[in-house]
Structures are given as C-alpha cells and as structure tokens.
C-alpha positions as CSV (number, residue, x, y, z in Angstrom):
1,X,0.0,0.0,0.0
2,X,2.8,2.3,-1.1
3,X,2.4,6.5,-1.1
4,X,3.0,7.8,-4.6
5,X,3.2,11.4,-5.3
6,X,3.6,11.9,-9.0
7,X,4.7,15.2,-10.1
8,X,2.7,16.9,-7.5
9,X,2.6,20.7,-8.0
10,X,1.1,23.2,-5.7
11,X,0.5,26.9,-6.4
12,X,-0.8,29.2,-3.4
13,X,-1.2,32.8,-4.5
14,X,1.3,33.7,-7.3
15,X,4.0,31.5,-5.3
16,X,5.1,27.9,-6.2
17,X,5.5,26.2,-3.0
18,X,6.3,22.3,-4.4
19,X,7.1,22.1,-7.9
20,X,7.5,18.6,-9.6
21,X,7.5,16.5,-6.6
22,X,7.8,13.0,-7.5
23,X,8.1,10.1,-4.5
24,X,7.2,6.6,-3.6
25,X,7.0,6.3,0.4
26,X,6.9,2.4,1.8
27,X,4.5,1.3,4.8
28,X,6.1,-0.5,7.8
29,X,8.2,2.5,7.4
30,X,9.2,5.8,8.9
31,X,10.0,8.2,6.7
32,X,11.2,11.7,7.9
33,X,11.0,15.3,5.6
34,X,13.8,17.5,6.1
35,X,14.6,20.5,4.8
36,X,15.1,24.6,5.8
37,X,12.2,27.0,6.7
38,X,9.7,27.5,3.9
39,X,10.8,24.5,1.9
40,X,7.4,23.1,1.2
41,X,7.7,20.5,4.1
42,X,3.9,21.5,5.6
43,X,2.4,22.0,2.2
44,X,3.4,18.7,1.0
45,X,1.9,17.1,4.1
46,X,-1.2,18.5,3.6
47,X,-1.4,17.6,0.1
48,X,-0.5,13.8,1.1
49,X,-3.6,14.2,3.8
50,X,-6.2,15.5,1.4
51,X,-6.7,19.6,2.7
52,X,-5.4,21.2,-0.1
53,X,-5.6,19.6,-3.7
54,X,-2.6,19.9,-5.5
55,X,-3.0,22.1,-8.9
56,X,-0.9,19.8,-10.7
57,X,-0.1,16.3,-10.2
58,X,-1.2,13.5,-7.8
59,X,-1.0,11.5,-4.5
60,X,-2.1,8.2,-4.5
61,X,-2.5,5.5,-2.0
62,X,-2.1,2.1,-3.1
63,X,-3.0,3.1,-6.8
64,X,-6.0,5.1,-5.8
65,X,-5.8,8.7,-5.8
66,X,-6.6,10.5,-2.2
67,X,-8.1,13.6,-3.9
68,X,-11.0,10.9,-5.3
69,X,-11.8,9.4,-1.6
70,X,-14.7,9.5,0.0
71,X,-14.2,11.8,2.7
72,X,-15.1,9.0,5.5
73,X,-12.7,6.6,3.5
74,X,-10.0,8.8,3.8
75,X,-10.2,9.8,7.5
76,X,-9.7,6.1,8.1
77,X,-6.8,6.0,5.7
78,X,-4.6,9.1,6.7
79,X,-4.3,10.5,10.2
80,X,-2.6,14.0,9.7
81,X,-1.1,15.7,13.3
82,X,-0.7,19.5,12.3
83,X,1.9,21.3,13.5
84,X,-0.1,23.8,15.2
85,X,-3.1,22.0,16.3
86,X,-5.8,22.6,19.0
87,X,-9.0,21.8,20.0
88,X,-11.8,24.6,19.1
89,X,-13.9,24.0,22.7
90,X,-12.3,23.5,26.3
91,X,-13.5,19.6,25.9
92,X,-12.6,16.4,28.4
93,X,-9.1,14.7,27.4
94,X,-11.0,11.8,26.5
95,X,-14.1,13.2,24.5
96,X,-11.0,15.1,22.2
97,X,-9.3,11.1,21.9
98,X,-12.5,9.5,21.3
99,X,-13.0,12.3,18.5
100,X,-10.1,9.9,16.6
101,X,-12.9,7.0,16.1
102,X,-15.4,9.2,14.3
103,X,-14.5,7.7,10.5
104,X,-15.1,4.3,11.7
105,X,-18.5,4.9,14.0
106,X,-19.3,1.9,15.4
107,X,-19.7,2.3,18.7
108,X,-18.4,-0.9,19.9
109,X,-15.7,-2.6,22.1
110,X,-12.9,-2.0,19.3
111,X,-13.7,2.0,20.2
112,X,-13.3,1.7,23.5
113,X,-10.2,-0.7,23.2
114,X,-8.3,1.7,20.4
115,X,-9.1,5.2,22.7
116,X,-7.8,3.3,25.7
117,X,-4.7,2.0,24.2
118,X,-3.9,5.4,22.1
119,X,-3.9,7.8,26.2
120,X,-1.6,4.5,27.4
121,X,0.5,5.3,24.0
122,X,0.8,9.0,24.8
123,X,1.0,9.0,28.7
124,X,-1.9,10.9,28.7
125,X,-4.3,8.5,30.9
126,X,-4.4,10.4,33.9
127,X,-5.5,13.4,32.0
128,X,-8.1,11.8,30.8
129,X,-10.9,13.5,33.1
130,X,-9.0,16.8,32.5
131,X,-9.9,19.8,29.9
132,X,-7.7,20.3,27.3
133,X,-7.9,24.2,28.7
134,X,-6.6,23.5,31.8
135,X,-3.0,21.5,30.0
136,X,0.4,22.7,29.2
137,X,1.5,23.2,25.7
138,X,3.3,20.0,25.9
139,X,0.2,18.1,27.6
140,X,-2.1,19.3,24.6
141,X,0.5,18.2,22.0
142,X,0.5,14.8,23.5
143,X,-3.5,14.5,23.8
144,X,-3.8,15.5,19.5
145,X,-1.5,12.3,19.1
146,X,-3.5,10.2,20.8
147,X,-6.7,11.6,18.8
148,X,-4.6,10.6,15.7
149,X,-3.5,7.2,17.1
150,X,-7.3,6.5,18.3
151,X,-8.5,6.8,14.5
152,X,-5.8,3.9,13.7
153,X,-4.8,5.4,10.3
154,X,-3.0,3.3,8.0
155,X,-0.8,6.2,7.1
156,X,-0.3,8.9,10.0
157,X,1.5,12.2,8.8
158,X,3.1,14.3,11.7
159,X,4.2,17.7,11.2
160,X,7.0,19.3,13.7
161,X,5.7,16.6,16.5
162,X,8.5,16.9,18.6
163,X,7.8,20.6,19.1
164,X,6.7,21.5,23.0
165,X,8.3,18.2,24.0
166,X,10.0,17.9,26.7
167,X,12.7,15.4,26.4
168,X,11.6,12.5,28.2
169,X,8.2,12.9,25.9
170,X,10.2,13.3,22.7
171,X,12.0,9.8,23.3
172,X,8.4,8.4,23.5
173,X,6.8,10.0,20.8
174,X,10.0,8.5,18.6
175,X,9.2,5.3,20.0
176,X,5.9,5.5,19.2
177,X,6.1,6.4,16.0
178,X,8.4,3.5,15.5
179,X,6.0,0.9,17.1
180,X,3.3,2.5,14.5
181,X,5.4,1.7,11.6
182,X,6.2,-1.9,13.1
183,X,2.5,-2.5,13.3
184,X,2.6,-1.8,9.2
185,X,1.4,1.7,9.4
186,X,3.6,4.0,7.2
187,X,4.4,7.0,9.3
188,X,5.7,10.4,7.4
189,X,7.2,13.0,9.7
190,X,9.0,16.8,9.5
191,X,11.2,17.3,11.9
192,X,13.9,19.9,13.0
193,X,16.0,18.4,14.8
194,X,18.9,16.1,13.1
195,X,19.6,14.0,16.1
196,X,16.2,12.9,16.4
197,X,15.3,12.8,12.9
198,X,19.0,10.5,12.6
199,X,17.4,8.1,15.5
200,X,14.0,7.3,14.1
201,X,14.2,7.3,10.5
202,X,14.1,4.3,8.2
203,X,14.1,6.8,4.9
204,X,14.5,10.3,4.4
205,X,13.6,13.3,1.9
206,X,15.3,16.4,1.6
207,X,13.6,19.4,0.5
208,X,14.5,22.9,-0.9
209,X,13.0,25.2,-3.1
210,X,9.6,23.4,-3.1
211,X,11.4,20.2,-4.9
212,X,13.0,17.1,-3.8
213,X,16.8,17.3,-3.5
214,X,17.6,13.6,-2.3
215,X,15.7,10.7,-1.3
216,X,16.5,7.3,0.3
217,X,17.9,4.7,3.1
218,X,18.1,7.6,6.1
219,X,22.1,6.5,6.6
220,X,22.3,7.1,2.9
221,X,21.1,10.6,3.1
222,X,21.5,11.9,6.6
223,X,25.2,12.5,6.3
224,X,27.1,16.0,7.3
225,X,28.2,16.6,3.8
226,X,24.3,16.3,2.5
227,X,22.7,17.7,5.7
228,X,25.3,20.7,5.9
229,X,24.7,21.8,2.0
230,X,21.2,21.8,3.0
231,X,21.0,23.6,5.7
232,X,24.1,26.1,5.0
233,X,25.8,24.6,8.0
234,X,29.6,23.1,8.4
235,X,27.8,19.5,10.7
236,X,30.2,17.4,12.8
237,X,29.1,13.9,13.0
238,X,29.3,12.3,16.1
239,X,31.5,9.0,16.7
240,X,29.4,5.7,17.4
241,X,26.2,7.4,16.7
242,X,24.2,7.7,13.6
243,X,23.9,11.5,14.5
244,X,25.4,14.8,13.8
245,X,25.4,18.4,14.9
246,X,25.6,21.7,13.5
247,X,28.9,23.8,14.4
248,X,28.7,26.9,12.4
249,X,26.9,28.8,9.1
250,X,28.8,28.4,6.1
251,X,28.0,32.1,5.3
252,X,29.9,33.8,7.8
C-alpha cells in the first residue's frame, strides 16, 4: 500500500510552493522530511492528507488517488497531526481522543479498546478527566497524538511533532512512531532536529525550493556533507552514533 506522489505541484497565490514533486513512500516505514524553513515540508503534508488539492499532479495511495476518496474513506486511511493543532472547545481529554474513532463509527468494544490503548501510548491517561484548557503546551500536544493514534490510520503524517516536548516525551513519541510503523502503518514526519530525525528514520527526503533534493535509506542521506549543504551549515558527526550536529553557518 505504497504512497505515490507523481509530479505533484502546488501553487498558493502567485507563489510555487512544491514544484514537480515525485516520490514513492513504503508502509512499515518511517520516513522523515527534512529540509530549511519555507521549503514546502507542511504544504506537502497536507497535500499527502487531502486539505489542499494539489494544482498539478497526484497523490495516491495504493493506486488510488486521495483527492478521489470519500471523505469517511479517507479519515480512516490518513491521520494527519498539524503542527499547530488545538482543539476549538475547552473539551474532556477523553471526549478530544474518542473524536479519533469518528471515521469508523461503530460504537463498539474496538472503540473503546483503540481510545484506551492510544492515552496509554501518549501517557496521557491520567489526563483523561481533565480539559484540554486546563494542560500545558506540551500536555495538549500529546492529547492531539492520541486523537490521531485513536483513528488507527494506515498512514499517519506528523508535522514538527516533537515541538513543545520535553525530552523524556520526545524519546516516547520517537518510539511511538516506531512501534506504528512496526504495526505496518507507514508513518511520514518533518522534523527539526537532526539527532532525532537520525534516530527514528528508516528513509529520508530532503527538500529545498519546493522540490525534492535527495531521497532514500536515512544513513544514505543523513550525512554531514548532504545535511550541511542543506541547511548552510559546516555539521560534525558524532563517533558511534548515527547523528550529527551543526557547528557553524557556512556564510559567515
């Protein structure tokens, strides 16, 4: 059930923001999007999850095109975690989890069972009873993955997921993402930081310019030489770890 974008374009305005995008992204996989600030990381995401059809090109899922889904359909297939998501009313934890089943309304045991197990996935059980006004930044961030996880998407897409993490939460949210793709799940993810991206990545894209600069095996393309002319930084890697850190701009 491979992700194919075929020469997916996207205008907004009189600016191109991905232009000729062409990728095929595995399940049982996660796959991370790299790339510097206004690179078309986000937009691509939310072409991949349906909210803005492309103007030229396709995504397709398994053959079948996501812009042609049934609206339902598709809600079960993708599970899309924006990077600056909220909840609209000051709900209980739970009720904003349990919003995660509504593509699949049936009301039974399996509900119950897939709500339960996404809170245990997020450590977010004991703020179950809570409002989502009443949690941190951090808090909130963890409840909107467990709405995600709740729905059981075959495909969940996470934009900048790590952001208002503390540590301890980022190393479970990794892990989670892993155990997702383990389960057969193909997971797609922007992220910032190179360590973390280095540490839970089976594949990788890089992205500049709205177009696809390298794409492959994460220790393929996660090296300092790649990563650095990317991001305009001189990277060090870091001995025994498939990692590295950025030192200094290359333009000054």
């Amino acid at each position: 059930m491979a992700l194919t974008l075929d020469n997916v374009t996207l205008d907004l305005g009189c600016r191109r923001v991905l232009d000729g995008v062409s990728a095929s992204i595995a399940p049982g996989r996660v796959t991370v999007i790299l790339g510097p600030n206004g690179a078309g990381k986000t937009s691509l995401l939310r072409v991949v999850a349906g909210l803005v059809r492309p103007t030229g090109g396709s995504v397709a899922i398994d053959g079948e095109r996501v812009a042609a889904m049934p609206l339902d359909a598709r809600a079960r297939m993708v599970g899309y975690l924006p990077q600056q998501g909220d909840v609209a009313w000051n709900m209980i934890v739970q009720d904003v989890v349990a919003l995660g089943r509504l593509p699949h309304r049936t009301g039974s045991v399996a509900d119950a069972t897939a709500i339960a197990a996404a809170l245990a996935a997020t450590d977010t059980g004991a703020l179950a009873d809570r409002r989502v006004g009443e949690l941190s930044g951090g808090e909130r961030a963890r409840v909107l993955l467990a709405r995600v996880l709740a729905g059981e998407p075959r495909w969940l897409l996470a934009d900048e997921p790590l952001a208002s993490l503390d540590p301890a939460h980022q190393l479970d949210l990794l892990d989670r993402l892993r155990a997702v793709a383990q389960a057969g799940a193909g997971v797609v993810a922007v992220l910032h930081d190179l360590a973390q991206a280095a540490r839970v990545a089976d594949d990788a894209i890089l992205m500049n310019g709205g177009r696809i600069v390298a794409s492959g095996s994460a220790p393929d393309i996660l090296t300092p030489d790649r990563l650095g002319a990317l991001f305009g930084v001189r990277l060090v890697a870091v001995p025994g770890h498939p990692i590295c850190i950025p030192v200094e701009r290359l333009d000054r």
